[in-house]
C-alpha positions as CSV (number, residue, x, y, z in Angstrom):
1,X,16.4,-52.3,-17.8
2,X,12.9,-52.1,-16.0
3,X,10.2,-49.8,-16.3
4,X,10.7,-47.0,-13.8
5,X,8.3,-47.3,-11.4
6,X,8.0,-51.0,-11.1
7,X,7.7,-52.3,-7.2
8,X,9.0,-56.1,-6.1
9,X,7.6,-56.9,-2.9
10,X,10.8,-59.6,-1.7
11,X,9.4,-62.3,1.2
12,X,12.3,-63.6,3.0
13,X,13.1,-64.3,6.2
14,X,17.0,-64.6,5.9
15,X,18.2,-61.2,6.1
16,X,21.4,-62.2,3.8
17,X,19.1,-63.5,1.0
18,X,16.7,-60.0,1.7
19,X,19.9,-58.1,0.8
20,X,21.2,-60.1,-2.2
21,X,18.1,-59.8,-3.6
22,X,17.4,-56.1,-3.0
23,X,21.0,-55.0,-4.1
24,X,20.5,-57.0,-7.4
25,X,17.3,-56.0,-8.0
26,X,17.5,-52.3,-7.7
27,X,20.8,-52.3,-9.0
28,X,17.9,-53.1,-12.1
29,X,16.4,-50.3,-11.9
30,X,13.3,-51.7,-9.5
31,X,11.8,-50.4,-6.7
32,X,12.0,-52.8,-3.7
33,X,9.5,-53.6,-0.4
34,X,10.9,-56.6,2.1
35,X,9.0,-58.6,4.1
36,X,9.9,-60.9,6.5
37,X,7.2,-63.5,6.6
38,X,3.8,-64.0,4.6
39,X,1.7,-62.4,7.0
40,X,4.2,-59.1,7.2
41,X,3.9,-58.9,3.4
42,X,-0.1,-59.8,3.5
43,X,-0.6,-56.6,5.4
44,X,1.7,-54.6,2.9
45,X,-0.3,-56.2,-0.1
46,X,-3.8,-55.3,1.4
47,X,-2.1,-51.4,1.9
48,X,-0.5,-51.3,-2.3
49,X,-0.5,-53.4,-5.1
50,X,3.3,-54.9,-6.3
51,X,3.0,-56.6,-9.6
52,X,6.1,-58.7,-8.8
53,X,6.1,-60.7,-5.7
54,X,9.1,-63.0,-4.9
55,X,8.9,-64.8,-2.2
56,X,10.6,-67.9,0.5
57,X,8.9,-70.9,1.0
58,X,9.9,-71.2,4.4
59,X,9.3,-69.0,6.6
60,X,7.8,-68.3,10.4
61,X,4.6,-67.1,11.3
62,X,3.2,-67.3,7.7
63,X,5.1,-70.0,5.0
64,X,5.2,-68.9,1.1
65,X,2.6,-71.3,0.1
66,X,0.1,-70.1,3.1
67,X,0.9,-66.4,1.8
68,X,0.5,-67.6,-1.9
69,X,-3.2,-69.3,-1.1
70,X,-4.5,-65.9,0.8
71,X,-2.9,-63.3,-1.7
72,X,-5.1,-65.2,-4.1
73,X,-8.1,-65.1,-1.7
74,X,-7.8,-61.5,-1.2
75,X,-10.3,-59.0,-3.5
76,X,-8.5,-57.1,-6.4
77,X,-8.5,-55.2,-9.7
78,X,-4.6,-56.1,-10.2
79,X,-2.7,-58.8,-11.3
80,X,0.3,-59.6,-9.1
81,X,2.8,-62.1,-10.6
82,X,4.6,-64.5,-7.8
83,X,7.8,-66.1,-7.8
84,X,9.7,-68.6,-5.1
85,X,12.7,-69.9,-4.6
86,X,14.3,-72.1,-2.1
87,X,18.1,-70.7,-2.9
88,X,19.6,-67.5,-3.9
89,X,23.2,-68.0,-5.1
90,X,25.4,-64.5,-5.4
């Protein structure tokens, strides 16, 4: 079981994969934001800090990897701990 409390920020652009992922993962206990691209969940991330961060690699407008290279640009006091996958089974 998770910490109360904790936040995932999920980065996916498939909206079948967002609600795998969000119905397993609070079904955990966690707290969970969806995103739709890198640059949605870059404007989310400059707003609150999510210690978990899964994310797509591809994806419109903004890929994982671009999001990955300015999360990691971006000022902070938190550590954020990133995770991508290419395939969610059920």
């Amino acid at each position: 079981m998770s910490p109360p409390g904790i936040r995932i920020l999920v980065i996916e652009d498939d909206l079948l994969s967002q609600a795998i992922l969000k119905d397993a993962l609070e079904q955990d206990g966690y707290s969970v934001e969806l995103a739709g691209n890198g640059r949605e969940a870059l404007g989310l991330c400059q707003q609150e800090h999510f210690p978990i961060i899964i994310t797509d690699w591809e994806m419109p407008e903004m890929d994982g990897l671009e999001f990955c290279r300015a999360m990691r640009a971006m000022p902070s006091e938190h550590y954020s701990f990133g995770s991508s996958a290419k395939y969610v089974q059920a």
